[in-house]
N, C-alpha and C positions, 0 to 999 in steps of 0.2 A: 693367501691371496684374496680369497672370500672374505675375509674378514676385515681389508684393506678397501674392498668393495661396498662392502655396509658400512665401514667409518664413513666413506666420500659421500653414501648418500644420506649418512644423518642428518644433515642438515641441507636434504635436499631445500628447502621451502624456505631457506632463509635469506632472501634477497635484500641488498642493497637499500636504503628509502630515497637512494637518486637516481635506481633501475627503474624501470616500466616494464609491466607486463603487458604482455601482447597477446590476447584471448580470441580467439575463434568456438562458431559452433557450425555443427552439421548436424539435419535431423531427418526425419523420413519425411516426405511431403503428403502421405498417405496418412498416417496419423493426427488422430483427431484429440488434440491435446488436452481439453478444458473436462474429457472424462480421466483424468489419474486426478486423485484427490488425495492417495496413502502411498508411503513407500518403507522399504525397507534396503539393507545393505545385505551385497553378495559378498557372504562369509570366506566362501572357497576361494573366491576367485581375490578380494582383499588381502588374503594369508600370502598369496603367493608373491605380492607386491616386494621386492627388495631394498623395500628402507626400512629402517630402525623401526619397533613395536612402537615407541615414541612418540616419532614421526607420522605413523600411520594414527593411531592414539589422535591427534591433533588435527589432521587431514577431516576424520570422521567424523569428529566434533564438529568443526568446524560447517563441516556439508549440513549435518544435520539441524543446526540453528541457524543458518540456511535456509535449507527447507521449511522447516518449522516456521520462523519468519516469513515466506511467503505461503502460508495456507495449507500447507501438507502436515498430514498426519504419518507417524512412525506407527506401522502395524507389522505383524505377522504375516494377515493374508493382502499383502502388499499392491496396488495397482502396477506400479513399478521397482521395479529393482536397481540398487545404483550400486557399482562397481568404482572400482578406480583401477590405473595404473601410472606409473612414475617412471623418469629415466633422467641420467644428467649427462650433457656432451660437454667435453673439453674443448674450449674458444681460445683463441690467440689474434691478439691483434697488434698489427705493426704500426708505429709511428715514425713516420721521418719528418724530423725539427730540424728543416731544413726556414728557414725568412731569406726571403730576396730573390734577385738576379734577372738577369735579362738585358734590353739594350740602352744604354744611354745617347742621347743625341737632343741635338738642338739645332733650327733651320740654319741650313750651312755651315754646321761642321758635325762633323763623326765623331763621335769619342771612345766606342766602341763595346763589347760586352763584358759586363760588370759582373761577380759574382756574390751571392749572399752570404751568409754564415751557417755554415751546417752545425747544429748544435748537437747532432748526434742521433740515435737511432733508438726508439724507449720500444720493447714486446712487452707486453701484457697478458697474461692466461685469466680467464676466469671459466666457473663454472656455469651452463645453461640447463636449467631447470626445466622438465615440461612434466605435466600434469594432465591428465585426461581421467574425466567424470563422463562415466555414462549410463546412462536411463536406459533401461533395457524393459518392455514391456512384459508382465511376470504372464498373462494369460498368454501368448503368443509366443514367448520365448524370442523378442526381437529386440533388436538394438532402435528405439525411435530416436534417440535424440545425444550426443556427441559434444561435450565440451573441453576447450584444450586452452591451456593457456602455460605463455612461454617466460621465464625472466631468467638476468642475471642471476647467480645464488652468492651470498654474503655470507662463508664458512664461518665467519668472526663472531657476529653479533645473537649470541645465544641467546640474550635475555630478553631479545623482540619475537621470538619464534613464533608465538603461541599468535598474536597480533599479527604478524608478517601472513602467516597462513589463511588466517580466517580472512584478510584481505585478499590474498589470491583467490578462495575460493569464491569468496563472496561477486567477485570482477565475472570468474566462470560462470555461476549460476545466474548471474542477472543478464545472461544469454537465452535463458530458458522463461516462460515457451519462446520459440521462434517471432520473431514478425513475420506473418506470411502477409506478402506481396504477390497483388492483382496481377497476375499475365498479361498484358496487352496488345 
């Protein structure tokens, strides 16, 4: 059964190229973002992630040129720490290919209601991917800042994975820092 569980989410991160991902972030309002300059990844808490070594392999890369990319240095003695966790929900969605119906008429006479063609009734399963990157401040032991982002997953197309991922992450991280907005 576990092992039927890690197939599914091998290919958590391989979505569709006519999915949309859907990103959100949350961060502390209290932290003062422009001091992290260095980060590193939380080993422990990584391991415990239930997708393929692969998977994760890809994810991390990914984050870290990423980061790298915008200005962060990979250290040791890290200003932040970044973790992940992964999950995938089963979607189902109904379609009724019903066209038409309704009333027919024209001034001064009835002709009454008309029905269209039901073509039939199509369900669809797919997999939902979510992804959550988080910054967790290493002096403080605090979680500042929360990135999630949600897609379709595409079990099929194995040879875009690597491309597929580093655009999800890349969609998360350019959540980070925050725009903090004036109160008024």
């Amino acid at each position: 059964m576990k092992s039927i569980k890690i197939l599914s989410l091998i290919s958590l991160f391989i979505f569709a190229s006519c999915s949309s991902i859907k990103v959100e972030a949350d961060y502390d309002t209290a932290a003062d973002f422009s001091q992290y300059k260095t980060f590193a990844f939380y080993k422990k808490g990584i391991e415990k992630v239930d997708i393929s070594s692969l998977d994760k392999k890809r994810i991390i890369k990914a984050i870290e040129q990423e980061m790298l990319a915008n200005g962060f240095t990979l250290s040791s003695k890290p200003d932040i720490v970044v973790n992940i966790f992964a999950k995938s929900t089963k979607k189902v969605t109904v379609h009724n290919n019903f066209y038409g119906g309704g009333y027919y008429w024209q001034p001064y006479y009835y002709y009454g209601p008309y029905y269209g063609m039901n073509y039939g009734t199509s369900v669809s399963e797919y997999d939902e991917g979510t992804l959550f990157i988080d910054f967790i401040d290493n002096k403080k032991k605090e979680l500042i800042w929360q990135g999630v982002g949600k897609g379709a997953l595409n079990m099929n197309n194995a040879k875009k994975k690597d491309e597929i991922v580093k655009e999800f992450v890349k969609q998360i991280i350019a959540q980070y820092p925050p725009k903090v907005e004036e109160v008024k």
